[in-house]
C-alpha positions as a Markdown table, in Angstrom:
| # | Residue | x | y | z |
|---|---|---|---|---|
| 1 | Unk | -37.3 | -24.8 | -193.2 |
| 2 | Unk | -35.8 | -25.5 | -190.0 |
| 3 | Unk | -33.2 | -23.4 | -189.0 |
| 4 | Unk | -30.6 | -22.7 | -185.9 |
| 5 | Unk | -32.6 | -20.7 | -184.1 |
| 6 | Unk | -35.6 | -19.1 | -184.2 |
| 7 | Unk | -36.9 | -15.4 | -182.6 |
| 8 | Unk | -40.3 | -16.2 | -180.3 |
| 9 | Unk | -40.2 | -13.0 | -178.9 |
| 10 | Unk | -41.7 | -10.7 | -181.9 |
| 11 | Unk | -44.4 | -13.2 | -181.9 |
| 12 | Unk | -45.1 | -13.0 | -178.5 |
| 13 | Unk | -45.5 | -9.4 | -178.9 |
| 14 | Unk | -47.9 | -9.1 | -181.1 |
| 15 | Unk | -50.2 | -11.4 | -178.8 |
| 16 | Unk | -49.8 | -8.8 | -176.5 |
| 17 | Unk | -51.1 | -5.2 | -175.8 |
| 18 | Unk | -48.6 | -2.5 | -174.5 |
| 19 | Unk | -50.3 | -0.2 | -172.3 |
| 20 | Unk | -49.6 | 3.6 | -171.2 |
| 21 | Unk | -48.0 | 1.8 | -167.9 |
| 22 | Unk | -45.3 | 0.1 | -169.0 |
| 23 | Unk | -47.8 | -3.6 | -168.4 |
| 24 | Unk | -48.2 | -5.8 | -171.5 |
| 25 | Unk | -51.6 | -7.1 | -171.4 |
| 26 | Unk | -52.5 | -10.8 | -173.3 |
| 27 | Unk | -55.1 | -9.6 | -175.8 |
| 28 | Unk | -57.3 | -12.4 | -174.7 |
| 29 | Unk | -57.2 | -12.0 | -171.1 |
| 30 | Unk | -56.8 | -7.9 | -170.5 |
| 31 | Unk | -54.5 | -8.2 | -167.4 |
| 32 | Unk | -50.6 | -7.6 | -166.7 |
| 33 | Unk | -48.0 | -10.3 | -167.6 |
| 34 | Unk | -44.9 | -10.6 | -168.5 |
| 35 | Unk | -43.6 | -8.6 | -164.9 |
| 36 | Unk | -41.1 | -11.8 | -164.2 |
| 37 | Unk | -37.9 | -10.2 | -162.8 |
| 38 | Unk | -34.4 | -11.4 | -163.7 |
| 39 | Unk | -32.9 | -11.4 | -160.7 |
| 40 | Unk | -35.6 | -14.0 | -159.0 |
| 41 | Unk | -35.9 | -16.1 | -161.9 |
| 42 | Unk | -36.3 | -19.9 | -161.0 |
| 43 | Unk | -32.4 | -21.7 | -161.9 |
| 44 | Unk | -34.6 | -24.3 | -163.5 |
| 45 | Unk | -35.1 | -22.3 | -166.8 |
| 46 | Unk | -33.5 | -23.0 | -170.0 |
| 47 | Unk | -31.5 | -20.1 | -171.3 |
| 48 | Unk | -33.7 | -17.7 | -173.8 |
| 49 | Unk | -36.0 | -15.5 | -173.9 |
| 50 | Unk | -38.7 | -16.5 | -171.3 |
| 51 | Unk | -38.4 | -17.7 | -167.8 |
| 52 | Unk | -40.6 | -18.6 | -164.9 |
| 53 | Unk | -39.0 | -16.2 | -161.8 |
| 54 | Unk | -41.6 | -15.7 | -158.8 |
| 55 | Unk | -45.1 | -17.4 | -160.1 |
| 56 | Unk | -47.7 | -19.0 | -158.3 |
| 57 | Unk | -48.5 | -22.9 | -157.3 |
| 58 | Unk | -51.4 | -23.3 | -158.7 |
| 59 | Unk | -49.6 | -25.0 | -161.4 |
| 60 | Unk | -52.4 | -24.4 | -163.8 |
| 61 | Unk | -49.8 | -23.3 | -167.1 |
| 62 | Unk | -48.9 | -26.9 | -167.8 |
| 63 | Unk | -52.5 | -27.6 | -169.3 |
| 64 | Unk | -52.0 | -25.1 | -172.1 |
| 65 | Unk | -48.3 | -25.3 | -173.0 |
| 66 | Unk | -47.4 | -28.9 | -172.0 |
| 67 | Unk | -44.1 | -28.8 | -174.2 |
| 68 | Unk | -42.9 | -25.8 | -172.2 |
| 69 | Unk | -43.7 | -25.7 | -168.6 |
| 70 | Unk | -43.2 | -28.1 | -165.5 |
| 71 | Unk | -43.1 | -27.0 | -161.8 |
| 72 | Unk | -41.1 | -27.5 | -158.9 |
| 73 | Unk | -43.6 | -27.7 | -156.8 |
| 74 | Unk | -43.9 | -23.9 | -155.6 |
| 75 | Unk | -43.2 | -22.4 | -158.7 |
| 76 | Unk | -43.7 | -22.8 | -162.5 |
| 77 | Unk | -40.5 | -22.5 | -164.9 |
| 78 | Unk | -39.7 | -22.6 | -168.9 |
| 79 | Unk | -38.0 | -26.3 | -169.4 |
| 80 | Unk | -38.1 | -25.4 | -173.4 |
| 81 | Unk | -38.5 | -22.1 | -175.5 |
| 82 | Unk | -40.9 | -21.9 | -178.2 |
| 83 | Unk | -39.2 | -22.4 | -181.8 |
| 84 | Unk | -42.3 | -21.3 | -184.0 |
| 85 | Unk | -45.3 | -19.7 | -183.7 |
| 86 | Unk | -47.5 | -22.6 | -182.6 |
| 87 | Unk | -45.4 | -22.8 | -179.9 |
| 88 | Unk | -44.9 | -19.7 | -178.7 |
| 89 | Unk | -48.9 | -18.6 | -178.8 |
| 90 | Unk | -49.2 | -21.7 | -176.5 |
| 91 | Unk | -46.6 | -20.4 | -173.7 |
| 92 | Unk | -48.0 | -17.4 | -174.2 |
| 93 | Unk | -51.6 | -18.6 | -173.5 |
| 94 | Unk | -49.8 | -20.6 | -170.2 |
| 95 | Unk | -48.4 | -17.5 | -168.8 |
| 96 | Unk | -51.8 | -15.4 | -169.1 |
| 97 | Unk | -53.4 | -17.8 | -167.0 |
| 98 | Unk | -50.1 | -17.6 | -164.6 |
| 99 | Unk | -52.1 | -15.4 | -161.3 |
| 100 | Unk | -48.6 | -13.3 | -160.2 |
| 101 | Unk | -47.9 | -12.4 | -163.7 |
| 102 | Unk | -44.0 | -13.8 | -162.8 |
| 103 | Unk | -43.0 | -14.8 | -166.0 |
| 104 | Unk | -40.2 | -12.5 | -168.1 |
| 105 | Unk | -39.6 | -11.8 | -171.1 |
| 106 | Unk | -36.0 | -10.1 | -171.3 |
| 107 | Unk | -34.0 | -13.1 | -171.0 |
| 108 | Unk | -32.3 | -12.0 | -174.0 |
| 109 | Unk | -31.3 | -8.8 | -172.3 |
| 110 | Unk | -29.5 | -10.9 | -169.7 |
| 111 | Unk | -28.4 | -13.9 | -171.0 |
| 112 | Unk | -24.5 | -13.9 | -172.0 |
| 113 | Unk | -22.6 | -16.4 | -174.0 |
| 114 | Unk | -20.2 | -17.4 | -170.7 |
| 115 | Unk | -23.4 | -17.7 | -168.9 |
| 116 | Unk | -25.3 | -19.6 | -171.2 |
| 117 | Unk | -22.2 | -22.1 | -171.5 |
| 118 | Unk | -22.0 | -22.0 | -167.3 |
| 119 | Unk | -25.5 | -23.2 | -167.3 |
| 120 | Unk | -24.8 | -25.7 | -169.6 |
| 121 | Unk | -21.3 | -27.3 | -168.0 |
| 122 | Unk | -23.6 | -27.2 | -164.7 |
| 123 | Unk | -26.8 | -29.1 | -166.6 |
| 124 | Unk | -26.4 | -32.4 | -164.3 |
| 125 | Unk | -28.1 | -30.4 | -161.2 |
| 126 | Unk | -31.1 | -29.4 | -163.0 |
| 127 | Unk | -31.1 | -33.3 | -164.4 |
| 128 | Unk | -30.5 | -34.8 | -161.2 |
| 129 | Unk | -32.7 | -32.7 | -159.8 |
| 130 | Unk | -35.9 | -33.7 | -162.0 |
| 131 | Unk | -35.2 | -37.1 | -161.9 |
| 132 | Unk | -35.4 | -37.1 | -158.4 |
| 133 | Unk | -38.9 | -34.8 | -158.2 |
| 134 | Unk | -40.1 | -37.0 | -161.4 |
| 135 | Unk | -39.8 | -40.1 | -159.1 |
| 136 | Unk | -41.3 | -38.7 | -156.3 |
| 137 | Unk | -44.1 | -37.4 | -157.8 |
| 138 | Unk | -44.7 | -40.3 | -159.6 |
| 139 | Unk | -44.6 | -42.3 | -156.6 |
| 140 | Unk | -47.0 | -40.2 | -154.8 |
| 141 | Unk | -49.5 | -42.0 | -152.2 |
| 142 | Unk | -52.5 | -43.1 | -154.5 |
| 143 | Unk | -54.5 | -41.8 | -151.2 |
| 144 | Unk | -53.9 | -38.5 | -151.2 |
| 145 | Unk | -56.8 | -37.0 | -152.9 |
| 146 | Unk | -53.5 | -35.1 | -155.1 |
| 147 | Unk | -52.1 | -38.0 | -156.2 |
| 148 | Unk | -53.5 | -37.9 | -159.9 |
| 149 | Unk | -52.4 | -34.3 | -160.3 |
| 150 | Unk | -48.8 | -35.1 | -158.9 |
| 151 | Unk | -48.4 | -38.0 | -161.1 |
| 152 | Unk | -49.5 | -36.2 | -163.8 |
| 153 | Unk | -47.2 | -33.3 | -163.8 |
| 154 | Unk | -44.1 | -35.7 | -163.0 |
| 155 | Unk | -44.2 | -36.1 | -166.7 |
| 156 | Unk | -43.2 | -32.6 | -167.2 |
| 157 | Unk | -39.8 | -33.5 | -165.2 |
| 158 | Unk | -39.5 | -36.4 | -167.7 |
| 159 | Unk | -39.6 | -34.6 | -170.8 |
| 160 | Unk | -37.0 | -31.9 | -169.5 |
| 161 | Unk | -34.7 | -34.6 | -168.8 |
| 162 | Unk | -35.2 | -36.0 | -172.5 |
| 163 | Unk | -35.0 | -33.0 | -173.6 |
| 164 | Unk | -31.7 | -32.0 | -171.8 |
| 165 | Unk | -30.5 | -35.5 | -173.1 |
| 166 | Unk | -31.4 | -34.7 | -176.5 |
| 167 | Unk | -32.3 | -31.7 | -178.3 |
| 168 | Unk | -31.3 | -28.8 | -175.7 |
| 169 | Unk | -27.8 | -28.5 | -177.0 |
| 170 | Unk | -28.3 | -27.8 | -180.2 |
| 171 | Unk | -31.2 | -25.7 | -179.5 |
| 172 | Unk | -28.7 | -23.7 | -176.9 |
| 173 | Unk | -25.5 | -23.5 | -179.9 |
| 174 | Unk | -28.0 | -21.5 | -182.1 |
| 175 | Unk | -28.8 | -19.6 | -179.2 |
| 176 | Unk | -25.7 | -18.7 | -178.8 |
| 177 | Unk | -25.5 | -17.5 | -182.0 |
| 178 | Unk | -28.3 | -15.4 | -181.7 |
| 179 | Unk | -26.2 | -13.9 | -179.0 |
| 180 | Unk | -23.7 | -12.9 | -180.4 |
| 181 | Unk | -25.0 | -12.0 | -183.5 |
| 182 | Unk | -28.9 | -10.8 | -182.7 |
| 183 | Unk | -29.9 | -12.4 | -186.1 |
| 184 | Unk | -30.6 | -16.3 | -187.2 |
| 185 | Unk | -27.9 | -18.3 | -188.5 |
| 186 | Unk | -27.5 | -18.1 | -192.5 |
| 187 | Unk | -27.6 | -21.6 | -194.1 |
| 188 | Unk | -23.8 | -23.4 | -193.5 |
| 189 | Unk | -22.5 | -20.6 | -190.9 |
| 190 | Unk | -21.4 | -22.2 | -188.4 |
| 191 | Unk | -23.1 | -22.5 | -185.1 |
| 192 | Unk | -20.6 | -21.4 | -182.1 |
| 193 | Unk | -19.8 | -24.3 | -179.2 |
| 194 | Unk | -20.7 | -24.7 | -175.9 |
Protein backbone atom coordinates (compact mmCIF):
# COMPACT_ATOMS: atom_id res chain seq x y z
CA UNK A 1 0.00 0.00 0.00
CA UNK A 2 1.36 3.26 -0.75
CA UNK A 3 0.50 5.89 1.36
CA UNK A 4 1.12 9.82 1.89
CA UNK A 5 3.90 9.62 3.84
CA UNK A 6 5.89 7.32 5.38
CA UNK A 7 8.10 7.40 8.92
CA UNK A 8 12.00 6.46 7.97
CA UNK A 9 13.18 7.52 11.10
CA UNK A 10 12.02 4.42 13.52
CA UNK A 11 13.72 2.31 10.94
CA UNK A 12 16.72 4.03 11.00
CA UNK A 13 16.87 3.53 14.63
CA UNK A 14 16.78 0.29 14.95
CA UNK A 15 19.98 0.10 12.49
CA UNK A 16 21.54 1.92 15.03
CA UNK A 17 23.03 1.47 18.56
CA UNK A 18 22.51 4.27 21.28
CA UNK A 19 25.33 4.51 23.40
CA UNK A 20 25.88 5.83 27.15
CA UNK A 21 27.26 9.15 25.26
CA UNK A 22 24.52 10.38 23.62
CA UNK A 23 26.47 8.91 19.87
CA UNK A 24 24.30 6.53 17.84
CA UNK A 25 26.58 4.00 16.44
CA UNK A 26 25.56 2.04 12.86
CA UNK A 27 25.56 -1.56 14.08
CA UNK A 28 27.72 -2.52 11.21
CA UNK A 29 30.33 -0.04 11.46
CA UNK A 30 30.69 0.72 15.52
CA UNK A 31 31.46 4.43 15.06
CA UNK A 32 29.44 7.84 15.70
CA UNK A 33 26.87 9.17 13.14
CA UNK A 34 24.13 10.86 12.97
CA UNK A 35 26.07 14.27 14.82
CA UNK A 36 24.80 16.57 11.61
CA UNK A 37 23.82 19.92 13.18
CA UNK A 38 20.73 21.90 12.10
CA UNK A 39 22.00 25.08 12.01
CA UNK A 40 24.91 24.13 9.31
CA UNK A 41 22.88 21.88 7.30
CA UNK A 42 23.68 22.15 3.48
CA UNK A 43 20.26 24.42 1.78
CA UNK A 44 20.42 21.75 -0.79
CA UNK A 45 18.43 19.18 1.35
CA UNK A 46 14.89 18.25 0.80
CA UNK A 47 12.76 18.91 3.79
CA UNK A 48 12.38 15.66 6.31
CA UNK A 49 13.99 13.92 8.48
CA UNK A 50 17.68 13.62 7.27
CA UNK A 51 20.03 16.09 5.90
CA UNK A 52 23.61 16.36 4.92
CA UNK A 53 24.97 19.69 7.16
CA UNK A 54 28.98 19.69 7.48
CA UNK A 55 30.29 16.19 5.74
CA UNK A 56 33.25 15.49 4.04
CA UNK A 57 34.35 15.47 0.11
CA UNK A 58 35.22 12.31 -0.31
CA UNK A 59 31.90 11.87 -1.81
CA UNK A 60 31.95 8.16 -1.18
CA UNK A 61 27.86 7.97 0.14
CA UNK A 62 26.57 8.16 -3.48
CA UNK A 63 27.81 4.43 -4.18
CA UNK A 64 25.53 2.98 -1.48
CA UNK A 65 22.38 5.11 -1.62
CA UNK A 66 22.38 6.42 -5.19
CA UNK A 67 18.53 7.42 -5.01
CA UNK A 68 19.34 9.65 -2.04
CA UNK A 69 22.62 11.46 -2.09
CA UNK A 70 24.48 13.85 -4.68
CA UNK A 71 27.23 16.41 -3.70
CA UNK A 72 28.04 19.79 -4.33
CA UNK A 73 31.26 19.30 -4.59
CA UNK A 74 32.47 19.97 -0.89
CA UNK A 75 29.81 18.48 0.71
CA UNK A 76 27.26 15.59 0.51
CA UNK A 77 23.35 16.37 1.02
CA UNK A 78 19.88 14.34 1.12
CA UNK A 79 18.17 15.25 -2.54
CA UNK A 80 15.29 12.48 -1.52
CA UNK A 81 14.15 10.86 1.88
CA UNK A 82 13.73 7.26 2.17
CA UNK A 83 9.90 6.11 1.89
CA UNK A 84 10.35 2.40 2.98
CA UNK A 85 12.64 0.37 4.59
CA UNK A 86 14.79 -0.56 1.60
CA UNK A 87 15.37 2.77 1.23
CA UNK A 88 16.13 3.96 4.29
CA UNK A 89 18.70 0.95 5.31
CA UNK A 90 20.53 2.15 2.11
CA UNK A 91 20.92 6.06 3.36
CA UNK A 92 21.64 4.72 6.33
CA UNK A 93 24.50 2.45 5.02
CA UNK A 94 25.66 5.92 2.94
CA UNK A 95 25.94 7.93 5.98
CA UNK A 96 28.05 5.23 8.06
CA UNK A 97 30.58 5.37 5.49
CA UNK A 98 30.20 9.52 5.67
CA UNK A 99 34.08 10.15 7.65
CA UNK A 100 32.75 13.57 9.80
CA UNK A 101 29.65 11.83 10.89
CA UNK A 102 27.70 15.31 9.50
CA UNK A 103 24.61 13.89 8.69
CA UNK A 104 21.26 14.64 11.10
CA UNK A 105 18.63 13.12 11.93
CA UNK A 106 16.19 15.63 13.72
CA UNK A 107 14.89 17.35 10.75
CA UNK A 108 11.69 16.65 11.99
CA UNK A 109 12.35 18.59 15.14
CA UNK A 110 13.05 21.64 13.00
CA UNK A 111 11.23 21.55 10.07
CA UNK A 112 7.89 23.75 10.20
CA UNK A 113 5.00 23.84 7.83
CA UNK A 114 5.82 27.77 6.73
CA UNK A 115 9.28 26.64 6.24
CA UNK A 116 8.70 23.62 4.45
CA UNK A 117 6.34 25.65 2.08
CA UNK A 118 9.40 28.66 1.92
CA UNK A 119 11.64 26.02 0.73
CA UNK A 120 9.31 24.99 -1.71
CA UNK A 121 8.08 28.61 -3.28
CA UNK A 122 12.13 29.09 -3.36
CA UNK A 123 12.72 25.38 -5.28
CA UNK A 124 14.01 27.24 -8.70
CA UNK A 125 17.57 27.95 -6.84
CA UNK A 126 18.28 24.58 -5.83
CA UNK A 127 16.97 23.60 -9.61
CA UNK A 128 18.93 26.15 -11.27
CA UNK A 129 21.56 25.45 -9.26
CA UNK A 130 21.93 21.54 -10.29
CA UNK A 131 21.48 22.11 -13.67
CA UNK A 132 24.16 24.25 -13.83
CA UNK A 133 26.72 21.82 -11.60
CA UNK A 134 25.09 18.76 -13.70
CA UNK A 135 26.46 20.50 -16.81
CA UNK A 136 29.56 21.23 -15.60
CA UNK A 137 30.35 18.12 -14.26
CA UNK A 138 29.28 16.52 -17.15
CA UNK A 139 31.37 18.51 -19.29
CA UNK A 140 34.42 17.92 -17.24
CA UNK A 141 37.91 17.78 -19.25
CA UNK A 142 38.16 13.98 -20.34
CA UNK A 143 41.95 14.66 -19.19
CA UNK A 144 41.70 15.16 -15.84
CA UNK A 145 42.46 11.86 -14.34
CA UNK A 146 38.72 12.98 -12.30
CA UNK A 147 36.86 13.18 -15.16
CA UNK A 148 35.01 9.76 -14.85
CA UNK A 149 34.16 10.32 -11.28
CA UNK A 150 32.76 13.92 -12.05
CA UNK A 151 30.74 12.69 -14.81
CA UNK A 152 29.47 10.14 -12.91
CA UNK A 153 28.08 11.94 -9.96
CA UNK A 154 26.58 14.71 -12.39
CA UNK A 155 23.85 12.18 -12.56
CA UNK A 156 22.97 12.63 -9.08
CA UNK A 157 22.14 16.50 -10.00
CA UNK A 158 19.98 15.12 -12.75
CA UNK A 159 17.82 12.99 -10.84
CA UNK A 160 17.18 15.78 -8.17
CA UNK A 161 16.07 17.93 -10.86
CA UNK A 162 13.55 15.14 -12.03
CA UNK A 163 12.71 14.55 -9.01
CA UNK A 164 11.98 18.26 -8.02
CA UNK A 165 9.95 18.24 -11.42
CA UNK A 166 8.11 15.31 -10.49
CA UNK A 167 7.50 13.54 -7.42
CA UNK A 168 8.90 16.01 -4.67
CA UNK A 169 5.65 17.78 -4.22
CA UNK A 170 3.61 15.25 -3.33
CA UNK A 171 6.12 13.66 -1.36
CA UNK A 172 6.54 17.27 0.60
CA UNK A 173 2.15 17.65 0.97
CA UNK A 174 2.31 14.40 3.03
CA UNK A 175 5.10 15.70 4.75
CA UNK A 176 3.35 18.36 5.65
CA UNK A 177 0.88 16.40 7.01
CA UNK A 178 3.06 14.44 9.08
CA UNK A 179 3.77 17.88 10.45
CA UNK A 180 1.06 18.84 11.56
CA UNK A 181 -0.32 15.77 12.56
CA UNK A 182 2.87 13.44 13.66
CA UNK A 183 0.98 10.40 12.21
CA UNK A 184 0.41 9.08 8.36
CA UNK A 185 -2.44 10.25 6.48
CA UNK A 186 -5.64 7.93 6.92
CA UNK A 187 -6.91 6.70 3.40
CA UNK A 188 -9.08 9.87 1.74
CA UNK A 189 -7.94 12.63 4.41
CA UNK A 190 -6.85 15.09 2.71
CA UNK A 191 -3.28 16.05 2.22
CA UNK A 192 -2.59 19.87 3.21
CA UNK A 193 -1.12 22.35 0.19
CA UNK A 194 1.92 23.93 -0.37
Amino acid sequence: MITAYWDPVPTARGLVLPEAAGFVRFAVFGYPMFQGVWAERNWRNVPGPFYGADTDCLMMSRDHALEHVAYDGLNEFVFRQPVNERETEALVTAVGWELYNGYGWDGDDHWTVEGVRDWWRDRGRVREWALETGAEWAAWDETSEYSDFYRAHAQGHRDYVAYIDEGLEAYLRGYLFWLEHRREPEPGEALPGL
